[in-house]
N, C-alpha and C positions, 0 to 999 in steps of 0.2 A: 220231141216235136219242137219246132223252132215255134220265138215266141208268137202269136198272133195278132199283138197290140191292140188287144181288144179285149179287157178285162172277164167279161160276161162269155167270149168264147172258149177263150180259154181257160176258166172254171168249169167250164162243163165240160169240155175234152177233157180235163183232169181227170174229173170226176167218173165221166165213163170210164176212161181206161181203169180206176180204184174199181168201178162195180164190175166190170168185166173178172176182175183180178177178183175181187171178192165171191163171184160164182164159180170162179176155178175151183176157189178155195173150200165152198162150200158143195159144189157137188163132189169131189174125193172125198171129203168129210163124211157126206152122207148124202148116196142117192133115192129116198126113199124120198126125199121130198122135192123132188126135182121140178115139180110143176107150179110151186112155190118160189125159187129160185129162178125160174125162166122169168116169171113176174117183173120181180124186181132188175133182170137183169136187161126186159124192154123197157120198162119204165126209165130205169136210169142211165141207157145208153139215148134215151129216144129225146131226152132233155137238149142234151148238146144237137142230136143231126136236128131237130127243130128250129137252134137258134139258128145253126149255119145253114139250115134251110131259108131263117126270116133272110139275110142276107141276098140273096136273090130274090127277094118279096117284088111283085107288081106293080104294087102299090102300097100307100101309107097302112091302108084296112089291112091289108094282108101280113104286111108285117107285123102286124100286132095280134094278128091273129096267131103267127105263127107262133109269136112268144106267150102268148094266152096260153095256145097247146102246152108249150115248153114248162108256164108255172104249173097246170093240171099235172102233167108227167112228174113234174120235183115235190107236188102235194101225194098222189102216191107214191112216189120212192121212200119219203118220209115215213107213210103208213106200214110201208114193206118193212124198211128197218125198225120202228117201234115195236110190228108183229114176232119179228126174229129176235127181239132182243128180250121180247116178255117170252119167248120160248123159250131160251136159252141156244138160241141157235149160232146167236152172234155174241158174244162175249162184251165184257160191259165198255173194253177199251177199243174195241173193232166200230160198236155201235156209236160211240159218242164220237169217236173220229169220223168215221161214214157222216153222221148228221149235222155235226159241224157243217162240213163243206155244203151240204143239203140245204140247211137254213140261209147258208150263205149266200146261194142262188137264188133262192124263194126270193130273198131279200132285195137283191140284186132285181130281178128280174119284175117285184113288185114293185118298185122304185122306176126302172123303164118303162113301166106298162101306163105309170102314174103320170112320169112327166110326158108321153106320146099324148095320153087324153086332152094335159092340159093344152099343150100347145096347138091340141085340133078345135079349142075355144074360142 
């Protein structure tokens, strides 16, 4: 994908296409838990189409709403990888790499959320 010069969108494009690739990965692995895997794989595809959804926002509210949804979505993905990694479903170096990037949006994303409020003061 060409770049999008746009930090926060394109962490999360990353990122999906990593969770996309990481449900590949894990349903060959093992389809028994598939409906644990679909989870995490709306959750962390739903991060990025929310931000490039705020991008067409209506309005100021809307955009922050939609990046609201966006931190919800990256606070469960988190939880999804946590869960898989106290299974052993995810291996210790899959997990910490997946959550890396994860926190890194949270961060991202809670940092935009913060400076949008202050500037509606």
């Amino acid at each position: 994908m060409n770049k999008l010069n746009n930090p926060i969108l394109e962490k999360s494009f990353n990122f999906s296409v990593r969770i996309v690739k990481c449900y590949k990965y894990l349903i060959k692995k093992d389809r028994d838990f598939k409906s644990l895997y679909e989870q995490i794989l709306r959750s962390g595809t739903s991060i990025g189409a929310n931000i490039s959804e705020s991008q067409a926002a209506s309005s100021k509210l809307d955009f922050r709403n939609k990046l609201r949804i966006s931190l919800k979505e990256a606070y469960e993905t988190e939880f999804w990888l946590k869960l898989f990694y106290e299974n052993k479903i995810l291996a210790k170096s899959e997990f910490e790499s997946l959550s890396i990037d994860c926190l890194e949006i949270i961060k991202l994303l809670t940092s935009i959320i913060k400076n949008l409020k202050l500037k509606s003061l």
